[in-house]
N, C-alpha and C positions, 0 to 999 in steps of 0.2 A: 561088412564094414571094415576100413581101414582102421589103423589104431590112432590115426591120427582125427580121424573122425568120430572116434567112439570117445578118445581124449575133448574132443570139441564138445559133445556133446553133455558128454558129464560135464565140464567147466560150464556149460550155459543151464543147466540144471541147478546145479552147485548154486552159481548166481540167481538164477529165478528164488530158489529154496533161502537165501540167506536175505534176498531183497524182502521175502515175505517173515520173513523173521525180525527184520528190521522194523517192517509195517508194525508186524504185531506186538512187539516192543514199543516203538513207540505211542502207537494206540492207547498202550496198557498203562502208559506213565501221562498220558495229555489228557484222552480223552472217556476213559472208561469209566468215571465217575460223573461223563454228564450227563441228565436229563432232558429230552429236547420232547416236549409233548408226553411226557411220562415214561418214554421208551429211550434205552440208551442207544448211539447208535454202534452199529455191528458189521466187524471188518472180513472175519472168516468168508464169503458166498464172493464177495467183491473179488479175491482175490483170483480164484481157479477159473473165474467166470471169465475175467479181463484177459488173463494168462491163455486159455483156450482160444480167443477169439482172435490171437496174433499167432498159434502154433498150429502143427499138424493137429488131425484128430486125436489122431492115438495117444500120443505126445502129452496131449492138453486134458485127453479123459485120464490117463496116466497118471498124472501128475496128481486131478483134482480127487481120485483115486485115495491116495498116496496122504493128500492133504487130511481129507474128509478124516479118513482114520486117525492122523493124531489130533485132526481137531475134536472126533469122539470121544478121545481118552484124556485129553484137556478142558471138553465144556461138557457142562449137563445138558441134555435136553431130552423132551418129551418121552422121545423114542431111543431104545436102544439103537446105534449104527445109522442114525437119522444123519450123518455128514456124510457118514460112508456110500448111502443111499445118492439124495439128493446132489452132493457136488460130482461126480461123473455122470449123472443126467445135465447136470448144469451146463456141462462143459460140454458135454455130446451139441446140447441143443446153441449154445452159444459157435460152436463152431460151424455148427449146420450155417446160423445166421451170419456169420460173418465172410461166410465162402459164396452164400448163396443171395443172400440180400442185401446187407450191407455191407461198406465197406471200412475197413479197420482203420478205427479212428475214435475221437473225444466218443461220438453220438454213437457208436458200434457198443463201444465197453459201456457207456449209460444203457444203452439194451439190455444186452447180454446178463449186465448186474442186475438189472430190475428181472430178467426172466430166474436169474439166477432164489433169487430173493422168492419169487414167487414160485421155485420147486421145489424151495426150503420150509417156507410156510404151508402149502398144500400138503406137504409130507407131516407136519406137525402138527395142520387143521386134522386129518384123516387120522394119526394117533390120539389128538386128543377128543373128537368127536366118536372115534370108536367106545373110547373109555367113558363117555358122556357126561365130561367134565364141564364144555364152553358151550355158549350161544354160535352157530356162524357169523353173525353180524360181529362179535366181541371180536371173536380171529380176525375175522378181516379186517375192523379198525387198528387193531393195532399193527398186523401184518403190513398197512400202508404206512401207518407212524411212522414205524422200524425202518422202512422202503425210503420215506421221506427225509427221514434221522442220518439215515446212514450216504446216500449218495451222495454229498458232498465231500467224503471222503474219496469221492475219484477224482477231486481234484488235486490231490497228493500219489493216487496211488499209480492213475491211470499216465502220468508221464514217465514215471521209475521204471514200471515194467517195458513201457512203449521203447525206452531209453535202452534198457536192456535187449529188448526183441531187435532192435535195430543194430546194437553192438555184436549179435550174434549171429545174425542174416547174412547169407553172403550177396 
């Protein structure tokens, strides 16, 4: 890689990374106290999943890599590494779908996000039905809630990053 290239590429990082900072900033100060069907909804899975399905593979598992971990060290959940886990499958699989099936767009990142959501929740149904804490049916209700709660937050998210993946395409 040239350095002018490796400069490029850090600068559209750098931006991806501070766009999602933003996100989750202002998520934390609007929306994180609402209730929509007794589940709040939830921005972390939205974000590596969208981001994947406009980059390279590597790029995009990379990243959701990257994410997953300081989202573990930032939210609780079920499973130890359950971010670290599930968003570079997120992104593997959102990028498969976006190269292979659909094409990148509003309807591409609504996929991607709902599959993304449903490698989050399967990884959380399977920690928490190991430990034999839930019903499947309970998981899965809310697991859609969550699903249902949360996607309209791609109407904020999914033109920022679009906006960005285009400011950095040649």
């Amino acid at each position: 890689m040239s350095p002018s290239t490796t400069r490029d590429t850090a600068v559209k990082w750098t931006a991806y990374g501070a766009a999602c900072l933003l996100l989750l900033f202002a998520h934390a100060l609007t929306l994180s106290r609402l209730r929509v069907w007794g589940v709040a909804p939830f921005l972390p899975p939205l974000l590596p999943a969208v981001i994947a399905s406009m980059e390279d593979r590597l790029e995009g598992v990379v990243f959701a890599l990257a994410f997953g971990v300081l989202c573990d060290l930032a939210l609780t959940a079920p499973l130890p590494c359950q971010y670290t886990l599930a968003f570079p499958l997120a992104a593997l699989l959102a990028s498969l779908l976006a190269k292979s099936v659909l094409q990148p767009g509003f309807l591409c990142s609504l996929a991607v996000s709902a599959a993304a959501f449903l490698t989050v929740d399967l990884i959380a149904a399977a920690a928490l039905l190991s430990g034999g804490h839930a019903a499947v049916s309970a998981i899965a209700l809310r697991a859609a809630r969550e699903l249902l709660a949360s996607l309209p937050l791609l109407l904020v998210c999914h033109p920022l990053l679009s906006f960005l993946h285009r400011k950095f395409t040649l």
